[in-house]
C-alpha positions in Angstrom: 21.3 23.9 20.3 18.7 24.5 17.2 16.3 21.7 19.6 16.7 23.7 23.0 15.2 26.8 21.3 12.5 25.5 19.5 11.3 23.7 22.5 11.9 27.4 24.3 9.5 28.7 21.6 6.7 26.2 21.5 6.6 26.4 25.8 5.9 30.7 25.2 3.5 29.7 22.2 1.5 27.7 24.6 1.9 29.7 27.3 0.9 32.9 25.2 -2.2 30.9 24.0 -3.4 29.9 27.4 -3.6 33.5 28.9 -5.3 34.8 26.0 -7.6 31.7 25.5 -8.1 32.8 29.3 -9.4 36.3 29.2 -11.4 35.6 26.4 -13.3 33.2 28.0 -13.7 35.6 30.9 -15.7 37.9 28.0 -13.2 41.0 28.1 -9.9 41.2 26.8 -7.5 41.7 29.5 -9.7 41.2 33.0 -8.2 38.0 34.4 -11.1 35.2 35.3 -12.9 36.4 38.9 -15.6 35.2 40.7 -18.8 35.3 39.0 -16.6 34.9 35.4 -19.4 32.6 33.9 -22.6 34.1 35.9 -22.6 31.4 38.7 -22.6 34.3 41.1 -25.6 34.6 43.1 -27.1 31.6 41.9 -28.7 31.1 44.9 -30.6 33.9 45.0 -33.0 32.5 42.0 -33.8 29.3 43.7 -33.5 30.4 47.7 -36.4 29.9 50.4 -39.0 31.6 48.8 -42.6 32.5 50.3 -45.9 33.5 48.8 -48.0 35.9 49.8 -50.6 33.1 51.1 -49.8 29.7 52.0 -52.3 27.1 50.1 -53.5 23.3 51.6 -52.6 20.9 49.2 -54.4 18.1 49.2 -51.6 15.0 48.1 -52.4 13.0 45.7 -55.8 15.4 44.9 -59.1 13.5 44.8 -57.2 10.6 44.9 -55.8 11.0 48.3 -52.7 8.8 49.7 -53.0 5.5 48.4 -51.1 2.5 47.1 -49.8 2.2 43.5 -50.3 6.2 42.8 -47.2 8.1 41.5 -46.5 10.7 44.1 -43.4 12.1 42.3 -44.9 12.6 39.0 -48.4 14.0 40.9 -45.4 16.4 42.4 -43.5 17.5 39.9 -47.1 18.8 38.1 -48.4 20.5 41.2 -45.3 22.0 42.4 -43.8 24.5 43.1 -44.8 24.4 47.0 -43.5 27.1 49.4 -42.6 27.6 53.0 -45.7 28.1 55.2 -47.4 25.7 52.6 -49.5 23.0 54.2 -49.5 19.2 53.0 -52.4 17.2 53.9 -52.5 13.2 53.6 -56.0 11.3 53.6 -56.2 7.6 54.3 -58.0 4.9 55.7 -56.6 3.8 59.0 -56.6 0.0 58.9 -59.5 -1.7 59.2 -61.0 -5.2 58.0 -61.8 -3.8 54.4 -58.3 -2.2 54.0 -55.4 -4.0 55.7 -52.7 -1.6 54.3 -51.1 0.9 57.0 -50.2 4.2 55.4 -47.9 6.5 57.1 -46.1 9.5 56.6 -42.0 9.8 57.0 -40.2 12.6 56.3 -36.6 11.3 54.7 -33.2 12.3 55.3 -31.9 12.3 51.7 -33.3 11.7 48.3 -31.5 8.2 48.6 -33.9 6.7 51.2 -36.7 8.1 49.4 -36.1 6.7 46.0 -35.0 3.7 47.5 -38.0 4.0 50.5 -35.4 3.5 53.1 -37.1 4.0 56.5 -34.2 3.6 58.6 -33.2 6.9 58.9 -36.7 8.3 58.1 -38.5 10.3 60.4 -42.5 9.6 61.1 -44.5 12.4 61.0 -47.9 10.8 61.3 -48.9 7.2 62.3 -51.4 5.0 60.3 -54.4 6.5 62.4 -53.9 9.7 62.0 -55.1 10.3 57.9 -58.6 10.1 59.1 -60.9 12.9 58.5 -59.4 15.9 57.4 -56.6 14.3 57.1 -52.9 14.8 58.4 -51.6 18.1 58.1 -47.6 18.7 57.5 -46.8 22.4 57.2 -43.4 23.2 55.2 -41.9 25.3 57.7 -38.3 24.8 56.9 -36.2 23.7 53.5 
């Protein structure tokens, strides 16, 4: 008999615990756990589509243009952020007898393929001929 109620006692202990533990980690004593309890709400709205006021070129890769054995990622990550209406240009050589190397531009599906430079499911956006010049020009119109 003495067992059944101390097992009866520990299950409202816990229980007890657990709601209060609860609404105190919902910040006011009381006010059950809702939507937006830890500030995830809207979280979105800090890293949405955003625009600037002017859209820039970027050159990729800067004086260096699109080459070989450069470290696009890392040349990203220092001259991000880029925004919508933004405008990616690539300079190469198209292939010739000095510089056998085809350079194109493919726009991946998933951030797979492009760390693992899977083609397959890549789309080309501009053929080895086209980096010429003033280059290929890829404007970000969509994330």
């Amino acid at each position: 008999m003495g067992g059944k109620f101390v097992r009866s006692v520990m299950i409202c202990v816990v229980v007890t615990v657990s709601i209060i533990g609860g609404t105190m980690a919902a910040g006011v004593p009381g006010k059950p756990w809702s939507f937006g309890f830890n500030n995830s709400h809207n979280w979105w709205s800090r890293f949405g589509n955003k625009t600037q006021q002017e859209a820039k070129t970027i050159i990729v890769g800067g004086s260096q243009h699109w080459q070989f054995g450069f470290n696009y990622s890392d040349w990203a990550i220092k001259n991000a952020p880029f925004y919508l209406n933004d405008t990616l240009v690539f300079k190469y050589e198209a292939p010739n007898a000095t510089n056998p190397f085809q350079h194109s531009v493919y726009l991946f599906s998933n951030l797979w393929s492009f760390i693992k430079c899977d083609i397959k499911k890549a789309k080309r956006v501009a053929k080895a001929t086209q980096g010429g010049g003033e280059g290929f020009k890829f404007v970000l119109n969509k994330w």
